[in-house]
C-alpha positions as CSV (number, residue, x, y, z in Angstrom):
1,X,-29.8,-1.4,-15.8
2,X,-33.1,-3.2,-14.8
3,X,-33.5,-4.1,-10.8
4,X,-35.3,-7.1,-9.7
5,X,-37.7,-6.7,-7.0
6,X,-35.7,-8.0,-4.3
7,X,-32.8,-5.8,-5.0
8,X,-35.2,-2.8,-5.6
9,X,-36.3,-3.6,-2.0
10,X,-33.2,-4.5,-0.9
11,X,-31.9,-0.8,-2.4
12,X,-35.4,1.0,-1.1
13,X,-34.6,-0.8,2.3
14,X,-30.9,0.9,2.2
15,X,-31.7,3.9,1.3
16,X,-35.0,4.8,4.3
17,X,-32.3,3.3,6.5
18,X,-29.7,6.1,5.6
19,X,-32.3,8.5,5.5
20,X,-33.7,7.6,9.3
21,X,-30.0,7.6,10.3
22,X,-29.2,11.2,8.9
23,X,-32.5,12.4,10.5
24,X,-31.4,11.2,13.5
25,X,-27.7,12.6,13.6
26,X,-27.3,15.8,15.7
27,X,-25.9,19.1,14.2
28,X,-22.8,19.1,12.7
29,X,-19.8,19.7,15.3
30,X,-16.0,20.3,15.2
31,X,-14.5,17.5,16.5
32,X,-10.7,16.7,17.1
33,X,-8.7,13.9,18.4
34,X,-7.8,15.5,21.9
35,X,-4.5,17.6,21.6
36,X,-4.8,19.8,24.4
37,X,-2.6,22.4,22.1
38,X,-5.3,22.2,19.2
39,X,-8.6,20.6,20.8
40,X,-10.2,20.3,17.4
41,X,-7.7,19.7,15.2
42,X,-7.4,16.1,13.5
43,X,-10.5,13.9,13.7
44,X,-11.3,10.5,15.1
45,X,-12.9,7.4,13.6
46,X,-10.1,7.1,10.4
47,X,-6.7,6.9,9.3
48,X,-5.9,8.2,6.1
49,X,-3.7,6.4,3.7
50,X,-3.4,8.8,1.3
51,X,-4.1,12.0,-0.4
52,X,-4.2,12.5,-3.9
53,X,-4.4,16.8,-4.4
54,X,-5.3,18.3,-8.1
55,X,-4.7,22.1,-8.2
56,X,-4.8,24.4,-10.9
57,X,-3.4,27.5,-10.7
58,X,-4.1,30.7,-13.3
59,X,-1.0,32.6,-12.6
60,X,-2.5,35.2,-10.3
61,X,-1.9,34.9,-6.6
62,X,-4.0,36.7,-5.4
63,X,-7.0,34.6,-6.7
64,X,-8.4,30.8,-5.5
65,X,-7.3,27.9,-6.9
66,X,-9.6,25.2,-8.0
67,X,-8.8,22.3,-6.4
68,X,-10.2,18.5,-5.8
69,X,-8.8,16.5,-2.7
70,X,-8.9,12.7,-2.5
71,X,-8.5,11.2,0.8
72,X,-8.3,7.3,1.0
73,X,-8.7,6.2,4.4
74,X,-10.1,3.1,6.5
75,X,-12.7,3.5,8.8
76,X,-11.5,2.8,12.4
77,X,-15.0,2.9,13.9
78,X,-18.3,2.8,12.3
79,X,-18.4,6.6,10.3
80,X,-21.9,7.9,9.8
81,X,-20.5,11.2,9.5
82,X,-16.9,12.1,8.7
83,X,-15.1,15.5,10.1
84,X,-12.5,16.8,7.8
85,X,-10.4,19.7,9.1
86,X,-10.9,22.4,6.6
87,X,-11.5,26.3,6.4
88,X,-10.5,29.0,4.3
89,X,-12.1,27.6,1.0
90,X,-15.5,27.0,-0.8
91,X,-16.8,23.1,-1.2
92,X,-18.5,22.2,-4.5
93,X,-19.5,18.9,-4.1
94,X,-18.3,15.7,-1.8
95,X,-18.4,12.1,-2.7
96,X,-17.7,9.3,-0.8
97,X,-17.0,5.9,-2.4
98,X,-18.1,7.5,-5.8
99,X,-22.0,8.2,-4.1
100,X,-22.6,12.2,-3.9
101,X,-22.7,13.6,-0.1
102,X,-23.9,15.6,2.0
103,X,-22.0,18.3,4.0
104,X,-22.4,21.6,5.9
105,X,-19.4,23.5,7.9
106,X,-18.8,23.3,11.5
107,X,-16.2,25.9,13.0
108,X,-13.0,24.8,11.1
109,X,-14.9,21.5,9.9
110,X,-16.2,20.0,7.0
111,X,-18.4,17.6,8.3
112,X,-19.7,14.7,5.9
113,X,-22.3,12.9,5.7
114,X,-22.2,9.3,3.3
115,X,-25.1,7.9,1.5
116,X,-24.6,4.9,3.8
117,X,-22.6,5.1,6.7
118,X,-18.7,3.2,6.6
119,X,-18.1,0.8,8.3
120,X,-15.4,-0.3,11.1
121,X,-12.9,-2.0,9.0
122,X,-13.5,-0.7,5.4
123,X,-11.7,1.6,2.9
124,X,-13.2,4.2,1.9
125,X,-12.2,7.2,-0.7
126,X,-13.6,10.5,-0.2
127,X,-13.3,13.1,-3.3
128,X,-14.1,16.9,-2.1
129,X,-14.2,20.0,-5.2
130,X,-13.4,23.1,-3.5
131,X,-11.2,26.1,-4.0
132,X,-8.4,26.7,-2.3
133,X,-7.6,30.8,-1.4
134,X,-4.2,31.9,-0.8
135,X,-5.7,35.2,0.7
136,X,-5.8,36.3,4.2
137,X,-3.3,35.4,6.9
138,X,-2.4,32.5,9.5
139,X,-0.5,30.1,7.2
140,X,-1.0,27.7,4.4
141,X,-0.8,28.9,1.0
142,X,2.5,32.0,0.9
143,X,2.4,34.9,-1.7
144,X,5.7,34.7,-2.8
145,X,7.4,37.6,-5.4
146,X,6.6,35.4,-8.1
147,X,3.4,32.5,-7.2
148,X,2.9,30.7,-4.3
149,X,4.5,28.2,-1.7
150,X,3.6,26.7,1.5
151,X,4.0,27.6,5.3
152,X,1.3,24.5,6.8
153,X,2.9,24.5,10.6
154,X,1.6,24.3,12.7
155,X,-2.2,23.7,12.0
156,X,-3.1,25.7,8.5
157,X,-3.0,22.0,6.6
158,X,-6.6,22.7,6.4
159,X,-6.4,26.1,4.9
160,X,-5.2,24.8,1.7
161,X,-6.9,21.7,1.6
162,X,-9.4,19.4,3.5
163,X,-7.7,16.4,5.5
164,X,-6.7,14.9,8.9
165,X,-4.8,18.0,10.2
166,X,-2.5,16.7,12.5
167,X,0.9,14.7,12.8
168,X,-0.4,11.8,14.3
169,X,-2.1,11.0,11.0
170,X,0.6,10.5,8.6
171,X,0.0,9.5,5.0
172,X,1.1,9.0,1.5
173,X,0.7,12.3,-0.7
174,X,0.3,13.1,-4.9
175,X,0.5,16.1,-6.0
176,X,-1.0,17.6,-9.6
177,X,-0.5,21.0,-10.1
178,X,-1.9,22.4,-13.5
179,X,-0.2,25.9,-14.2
180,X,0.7,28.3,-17.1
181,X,3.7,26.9,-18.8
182,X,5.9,30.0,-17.9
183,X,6.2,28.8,-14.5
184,X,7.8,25.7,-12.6
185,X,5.9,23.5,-10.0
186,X,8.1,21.3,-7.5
187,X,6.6,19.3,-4.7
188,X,7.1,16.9,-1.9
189,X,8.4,14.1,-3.1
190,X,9.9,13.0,-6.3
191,X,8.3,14.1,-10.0
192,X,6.9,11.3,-11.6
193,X,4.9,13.1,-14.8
194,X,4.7,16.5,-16.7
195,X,2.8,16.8,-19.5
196,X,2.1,19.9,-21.8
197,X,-1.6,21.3,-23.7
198,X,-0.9,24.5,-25.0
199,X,-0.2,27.1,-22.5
200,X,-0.5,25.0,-19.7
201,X,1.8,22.6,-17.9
202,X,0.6,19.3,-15.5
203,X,3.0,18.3,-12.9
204,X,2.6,15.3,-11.1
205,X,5.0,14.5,-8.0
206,X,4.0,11.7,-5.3
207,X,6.3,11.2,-1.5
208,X,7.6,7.3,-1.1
209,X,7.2,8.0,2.5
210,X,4.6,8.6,5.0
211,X,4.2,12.6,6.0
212,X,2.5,14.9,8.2
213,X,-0.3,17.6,6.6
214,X,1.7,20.4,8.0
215,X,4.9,19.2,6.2
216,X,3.3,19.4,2.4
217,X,5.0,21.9,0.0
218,X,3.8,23.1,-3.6
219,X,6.0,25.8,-5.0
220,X,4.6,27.8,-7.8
221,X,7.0,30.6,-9.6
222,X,9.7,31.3,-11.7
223,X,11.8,29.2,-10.5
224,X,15.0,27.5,-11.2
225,X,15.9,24.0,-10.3
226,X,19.3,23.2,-9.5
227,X,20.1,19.4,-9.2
228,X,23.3,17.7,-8.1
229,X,23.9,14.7,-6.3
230,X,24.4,13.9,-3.0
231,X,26.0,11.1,-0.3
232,X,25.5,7.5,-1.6
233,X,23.7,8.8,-5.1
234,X,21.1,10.8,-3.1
235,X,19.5,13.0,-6.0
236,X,19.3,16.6,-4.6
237,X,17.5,19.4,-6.0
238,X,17.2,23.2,-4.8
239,X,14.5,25.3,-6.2
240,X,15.4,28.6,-5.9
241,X,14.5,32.5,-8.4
242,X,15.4,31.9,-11.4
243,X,17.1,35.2,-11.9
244,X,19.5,34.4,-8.2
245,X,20.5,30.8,-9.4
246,X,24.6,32.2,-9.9
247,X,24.0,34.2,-7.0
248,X,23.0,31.2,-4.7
249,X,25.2,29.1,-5.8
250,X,27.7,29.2,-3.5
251,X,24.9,28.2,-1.0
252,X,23.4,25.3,-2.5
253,X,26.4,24.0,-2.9
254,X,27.1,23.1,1.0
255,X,24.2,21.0,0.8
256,X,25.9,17.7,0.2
257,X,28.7,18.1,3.0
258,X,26.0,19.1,5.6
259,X,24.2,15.7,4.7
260,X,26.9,14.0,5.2
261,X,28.4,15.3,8.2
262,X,24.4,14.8,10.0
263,X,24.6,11.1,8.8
264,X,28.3,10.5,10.4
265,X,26.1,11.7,13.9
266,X,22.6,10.2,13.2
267,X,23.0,8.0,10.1
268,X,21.7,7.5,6.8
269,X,19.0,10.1,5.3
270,X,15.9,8.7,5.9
271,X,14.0,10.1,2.8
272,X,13.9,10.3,-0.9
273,X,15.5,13.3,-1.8
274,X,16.3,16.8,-0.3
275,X,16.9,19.9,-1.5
276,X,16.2,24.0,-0.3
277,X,13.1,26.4,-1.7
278,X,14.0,29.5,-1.4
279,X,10.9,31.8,-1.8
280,X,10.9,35.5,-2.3
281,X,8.8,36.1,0.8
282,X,9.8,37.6,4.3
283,X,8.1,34.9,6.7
284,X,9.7,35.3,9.9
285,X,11.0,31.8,10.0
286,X,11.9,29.3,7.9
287,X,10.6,26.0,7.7
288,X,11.7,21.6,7.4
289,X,9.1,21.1,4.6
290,X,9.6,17.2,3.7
291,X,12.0,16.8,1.6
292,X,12.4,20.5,0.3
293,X,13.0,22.9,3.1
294,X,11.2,26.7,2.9
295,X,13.7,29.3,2.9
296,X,13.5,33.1,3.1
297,X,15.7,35.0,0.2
298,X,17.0,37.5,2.6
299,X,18.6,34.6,4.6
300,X,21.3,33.9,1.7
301,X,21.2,37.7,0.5
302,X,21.6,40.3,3.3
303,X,25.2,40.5,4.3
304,X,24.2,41.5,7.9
305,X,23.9,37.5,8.3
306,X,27.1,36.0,8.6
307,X,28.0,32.7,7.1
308,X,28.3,30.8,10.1
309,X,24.7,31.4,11.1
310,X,23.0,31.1,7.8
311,X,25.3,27.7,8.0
312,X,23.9,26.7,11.1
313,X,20.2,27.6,10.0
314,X,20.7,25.7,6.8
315,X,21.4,22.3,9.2
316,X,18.7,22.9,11.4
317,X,15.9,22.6,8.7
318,X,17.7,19.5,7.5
319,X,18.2,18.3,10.7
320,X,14.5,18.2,10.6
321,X,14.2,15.6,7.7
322,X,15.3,13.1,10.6
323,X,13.6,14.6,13.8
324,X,10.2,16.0,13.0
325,X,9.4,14.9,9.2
326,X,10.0,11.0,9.1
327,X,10.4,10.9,13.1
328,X,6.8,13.1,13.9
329,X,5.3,13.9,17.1
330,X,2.5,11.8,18.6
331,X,1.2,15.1,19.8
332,X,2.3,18.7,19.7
333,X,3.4,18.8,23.3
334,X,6.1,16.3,21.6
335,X,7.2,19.5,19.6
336,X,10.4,19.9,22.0
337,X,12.0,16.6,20.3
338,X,11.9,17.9,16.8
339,X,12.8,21.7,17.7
340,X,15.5,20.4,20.5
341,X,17.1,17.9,18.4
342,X,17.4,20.1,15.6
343,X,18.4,23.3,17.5
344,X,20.6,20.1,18.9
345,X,22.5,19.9,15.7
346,X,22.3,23.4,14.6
347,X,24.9,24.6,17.9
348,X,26.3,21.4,17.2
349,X,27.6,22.2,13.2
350,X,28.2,25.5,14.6
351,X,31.2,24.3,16.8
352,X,32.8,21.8,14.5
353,X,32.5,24.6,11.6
354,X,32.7,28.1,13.0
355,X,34.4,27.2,16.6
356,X,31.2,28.7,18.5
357,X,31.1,26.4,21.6
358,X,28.0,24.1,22.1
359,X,28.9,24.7,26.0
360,X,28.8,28.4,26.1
361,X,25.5,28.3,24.3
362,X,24.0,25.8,26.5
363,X,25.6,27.7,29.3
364,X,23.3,30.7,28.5
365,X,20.5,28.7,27.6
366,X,20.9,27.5,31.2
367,X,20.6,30.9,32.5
368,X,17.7,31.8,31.0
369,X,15.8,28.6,30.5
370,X,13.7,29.5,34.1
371,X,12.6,33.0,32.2
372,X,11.5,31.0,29.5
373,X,9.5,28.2,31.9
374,X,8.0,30.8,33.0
375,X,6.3,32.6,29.9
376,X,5.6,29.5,28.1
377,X,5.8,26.7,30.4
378,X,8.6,23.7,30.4
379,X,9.5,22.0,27.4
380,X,7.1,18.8,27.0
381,X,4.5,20.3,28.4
382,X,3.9,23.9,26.8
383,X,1.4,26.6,26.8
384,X,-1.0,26.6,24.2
385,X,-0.2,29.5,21.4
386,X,-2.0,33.0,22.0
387,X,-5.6,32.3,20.3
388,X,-5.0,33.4,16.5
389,X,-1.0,33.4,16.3
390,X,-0.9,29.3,16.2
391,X,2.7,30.1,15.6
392,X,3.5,31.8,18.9
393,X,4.0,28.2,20.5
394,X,7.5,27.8,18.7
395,X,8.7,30.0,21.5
396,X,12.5,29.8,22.9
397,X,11.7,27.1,25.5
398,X,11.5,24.8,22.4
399,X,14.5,25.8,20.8
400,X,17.5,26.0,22.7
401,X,15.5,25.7,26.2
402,X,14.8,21.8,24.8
403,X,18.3,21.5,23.3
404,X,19.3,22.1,27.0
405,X,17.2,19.1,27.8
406,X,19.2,17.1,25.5
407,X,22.7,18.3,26.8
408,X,21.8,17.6,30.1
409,X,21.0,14.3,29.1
410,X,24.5,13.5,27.4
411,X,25.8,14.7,30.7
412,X,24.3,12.1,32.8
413,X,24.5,9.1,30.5
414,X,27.6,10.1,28.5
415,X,28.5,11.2,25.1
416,X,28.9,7.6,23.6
417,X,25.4,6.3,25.5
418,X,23.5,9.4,23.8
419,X,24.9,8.5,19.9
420,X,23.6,5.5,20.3
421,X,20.3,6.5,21.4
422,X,20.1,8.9,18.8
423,X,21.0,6.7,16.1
424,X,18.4,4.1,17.4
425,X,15.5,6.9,17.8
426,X,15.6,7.6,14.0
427,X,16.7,4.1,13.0
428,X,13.5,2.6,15.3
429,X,10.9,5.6,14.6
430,X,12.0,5.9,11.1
431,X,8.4,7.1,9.0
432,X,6.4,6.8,12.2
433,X,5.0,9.1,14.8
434,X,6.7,8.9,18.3
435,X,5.6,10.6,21.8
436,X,7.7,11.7,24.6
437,X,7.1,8.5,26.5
438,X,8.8,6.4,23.9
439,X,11.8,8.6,23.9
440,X,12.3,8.0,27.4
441,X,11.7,4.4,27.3
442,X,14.2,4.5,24.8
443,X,16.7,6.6,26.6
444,X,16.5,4.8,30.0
445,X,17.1,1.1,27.8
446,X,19.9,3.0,25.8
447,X,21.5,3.6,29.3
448,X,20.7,0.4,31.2
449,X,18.8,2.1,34.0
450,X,15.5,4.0,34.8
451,X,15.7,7.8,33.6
452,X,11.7,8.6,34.5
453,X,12.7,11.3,37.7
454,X,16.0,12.9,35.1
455,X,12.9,13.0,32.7
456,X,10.3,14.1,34.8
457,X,12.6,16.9,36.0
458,X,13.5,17.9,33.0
459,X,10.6,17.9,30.9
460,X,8.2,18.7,33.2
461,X,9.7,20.7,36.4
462,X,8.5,24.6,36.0
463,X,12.3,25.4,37.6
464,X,15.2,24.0,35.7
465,X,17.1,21.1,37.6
466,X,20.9,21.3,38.5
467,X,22.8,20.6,35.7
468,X,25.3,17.5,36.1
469,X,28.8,17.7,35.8
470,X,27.8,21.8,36.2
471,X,27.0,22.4,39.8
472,X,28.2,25.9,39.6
473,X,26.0,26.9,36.6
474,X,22.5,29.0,37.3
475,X,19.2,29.8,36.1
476,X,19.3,33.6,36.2
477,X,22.0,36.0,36.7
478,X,22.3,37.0,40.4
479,X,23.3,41.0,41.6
480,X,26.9,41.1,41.2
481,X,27.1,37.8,39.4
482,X,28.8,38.4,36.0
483,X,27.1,37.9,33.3
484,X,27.9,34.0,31.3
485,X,29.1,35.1,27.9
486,X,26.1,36.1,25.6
487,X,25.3,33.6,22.5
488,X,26.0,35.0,19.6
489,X,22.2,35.1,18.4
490,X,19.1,35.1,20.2
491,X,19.1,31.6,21.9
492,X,15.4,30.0,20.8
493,X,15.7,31.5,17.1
494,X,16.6,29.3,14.8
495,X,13.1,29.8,13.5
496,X,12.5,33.6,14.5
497,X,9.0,34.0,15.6
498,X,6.9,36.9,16.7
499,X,7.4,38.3,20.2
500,X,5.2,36.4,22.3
501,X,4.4,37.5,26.0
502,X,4.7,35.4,28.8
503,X,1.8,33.0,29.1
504,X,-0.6,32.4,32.2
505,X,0.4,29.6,34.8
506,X,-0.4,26.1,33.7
507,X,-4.0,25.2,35.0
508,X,-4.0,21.7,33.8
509,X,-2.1,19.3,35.8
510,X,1.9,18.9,35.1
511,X,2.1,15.4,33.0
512,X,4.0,13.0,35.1
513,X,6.6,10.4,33.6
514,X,5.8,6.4,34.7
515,X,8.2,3.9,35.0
516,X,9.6,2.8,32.2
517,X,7.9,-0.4,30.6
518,X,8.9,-1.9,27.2
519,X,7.1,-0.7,24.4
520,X,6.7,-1.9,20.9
521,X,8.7,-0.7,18.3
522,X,6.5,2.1,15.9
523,X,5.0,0.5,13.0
524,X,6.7,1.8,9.8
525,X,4.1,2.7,7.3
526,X,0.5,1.5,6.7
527,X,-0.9,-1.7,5.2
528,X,-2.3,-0.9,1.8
529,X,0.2,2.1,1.0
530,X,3.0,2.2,-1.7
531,X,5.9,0.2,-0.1
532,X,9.0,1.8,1.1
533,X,12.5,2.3,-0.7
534,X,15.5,1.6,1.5
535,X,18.4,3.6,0.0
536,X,21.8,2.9,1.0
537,X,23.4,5.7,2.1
538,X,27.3,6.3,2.3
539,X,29.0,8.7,3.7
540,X,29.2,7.5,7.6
């Protein structure tokens, strides 16, 4: 292609521009959007639509993946540079808008530089070729007995590939996995292609609805996958060892029932399909992946365990689908609203099912929830996690100690006040991100009056307030006090987590609740992304 000479100037005249402009630039830097729990994790100046990620994998575990990331995004601010959380792998090459550029590492950064800088307003696409390494530790990619899965929460995203690392950023996601034909791949989402050369199998799954970077799954093994249907023509699908489908079974059955006896309390599913992974890996917790749920192997196959429990567990991490995955916190001192409602509905299965009273457990939870202020401070407004052992915030105060928050709130409005506020927080929030502030705003309209002080007590109050309708329950056990009847498993542990010791006093002022004022109901998805399905569900 020949130039004339007033585009030739006009393209000499772009190019010293973007030249004096990266001379001008200061080093790269991490950057993050603020989260005093992770001050560099996500990034300002763009929302991403969508990630498109391409991974192939050679059969060995213990090796890097090649990998190329797609991020389409619009510019919310003019972007001369563009910070991408990611660490843990080794960048090839970066284009942006199809132009080759720059980019150097910062901390846990990639930091981007564009031929010409985006502007406020416009799409952009950024393609990065890197490997992806599922060595080391501190989440992301997990060695399983037979390939790989993935543990992202709460910030190791960014270990497996390069994106907006945080829930406030939620987006659309494909996944292509190309791996030896031997093996099964299953993803977020629902499969859309497969395609065979040789040897080698290409899977191709994409999500219908928004998610957070910390929610993705890729499963990698010898798998089996077990599909049935669920409530309303919901299509389930479990992925589980090939060689312990029988023995599972009687597991993966229950499924159905537990979806429909959440949707008789919350309403419908809010997502395209569900189903269980369970991974022949010892993690220490398990885990709401969107859409297909991380599970342990020992969970379903040690006897010590008993039903009830793994039951209980089971509803948790779907629980989750509603209160965390297409309901995500704002920011993660919003974390008690996912882990509190679903610890909520854990207890809550537990009493309808196994007779183990909600009361009794929230009795003990009472007891102890001043300990548990104490070592990791009160539920909206926790400690940041131990530096290197991100996962030591999912301590008990989060757990039971914010399901407390939530039975304490049923006691003061009432039980039929709080079903309707929990059916409008998913119905109202549904695919969006959703802060503290908006549940209360929701709460206090919910129950025709101003619930700020409950809130602010509750949330934010290092001692645990009285509990209503409870005057003679107590935060510790005094000498000569009997005991309150233990729980019958460590309150706090639906997710078991490493022992975590108490954490310093807060030194940043305690967050205080405002008046309530009305707020606008979350936006839904984003303009520019697939559109939604609404499934009708039955089963209420």
């Amino acid at each position: 292609m020949r130039l004339t000479s007033r585009r030739l100037r006009a393209a000499l005249l772009a190019a010293a521009s973007a030249t004096l402009v990266a001379a001008t630039l200061p080093a790269p830097q991490p950057l993050g959007i603020g989260d005093p729990l992770f001050p560099h994790l996500g990034n300002p100046g763009y929302d991403v639509l969508s990630y498109d990620l391409d991974f192939t994998y050679g059969g060995d575990n213990s090796k890097p993946l090649d990998a190329v990331t797609t991020i389409d995004a619009r510019a919310t601010q003019r972007l001369d540079r563009i910070n991408l959380d990611f660490t843990h792998g080794k960048v090839a090459s970066v284009a942006v808008d199809g132009r080759p550029a720059r980019f150097a590492t910062a901390d846990e950064d990639l930091v981007v530089t564009p031929a010409v800088p985006v502007a406020e307003g416009a799409r952009t696409r950024i393609t990065v070729h890197h490997t992806s390494d599922p060595g080391g530790t501190g989440g992301g990619w997990l060695r399983t007995a037979d390939g790989l899965a993935m543990a992202n929460q709460a910030d190791a995203g960014h270990r497996v590939f390069p994106g907006n690392d945080h829930p406030a950023d939620k987006a659309y996601f494909t996944f292509r996995v190309t791996a030896p034909a031997r093996l099964t791949v299953v993803a977020n989402g629902t499969r859309v292609a497969k395609s065979r050369a040789g040897d080698l199998a290409r899977w191709t799954y994409r999500t219908r609805h928004p998610m957070a970077t910390e929610l993705a799954q890729v499963s990698i093994g010898d798998s089996a996958v077990v599909h049935r249907e669920g409530p309303g023509g919901l299509p389930l699908r479990d992925v589980v060892p090939a060689a312990d489908r029988t023995k599972l079974e009687p597991w993966l059955k229950k499924t159905p029932d537990q979806i429909r006896w959440m949707e008789r309390h919350v309403g419908p599913y809010p997502l395209e399909t569900y189903g269980v992974l369970i991974a022949g890996a010892e993690t220490g917790f398990e885990l709401e992946t969107q859409t297909l749920s991380l599970f342990e192997r020992r969970l379903f196959t040690r006897t010590e365990f008993p039903e009830w429990y793994v039951d209980s567990v089971m509803v948790h991490e779907l629980a989750h689908q509603w209160f965390g995955d297409s309901v995500t916190p704002h920011r993660w001192s919003d974390l008690w609203l996912n882990e509190g409602h679903a610890t909520w509905y854990e207890a809550l299965y537990a009493q309808d099912h196994a007779k183990k009273s909600l009361e009794t457990r929230m009795r003990e939870a009472y007891r102890r929830s001043d300990e548990w202020r104490a070592a990791g401070g009160p539920p909206a407004a926790p400690e940041p996690p131990a530096p290197g052992e991100q996962i030591s915030l999912f301590r008990p105060v989060v757990y039971d100690g914010s399901a407390l928050v939530l039975y304490a709130l049923r006691q003061e409005i009432g039980k039929d006040a709080f079903e309707r506020l929990e059916r409008s927080w998913v119905r109202d929030h549904r695919d969006a991100t959703a802060s503290t502030a908006d549940f209360v705003a929701l709460a206090s309209r919910t129950a025709g009056r101003d619930l700020s002080a409950f809130f602010q007590a509750w949330l934010y109050a290092k001692k645990t307030p009285p509990m209503p309708g409870h005057a003679n329950w107590s935060s510790g056990t005094a000498a000569g006090t009997a005991k309150p009847p233990k729980a019958p498993r460590p309150a706090g542990q639906a997710k078991p987590s490493p022992q975590v010791k108490p954490a310093k006093p807060a030194t940043r002022p305690v967050p205080e609740v405002k008046p309530v004022k009305p707020v606008k109901p979350a936006k839904g998805g984003k303009a520019g992304s697939p559109p939604r399905t609404h499934r009708s569900v039955g089963g209420l």
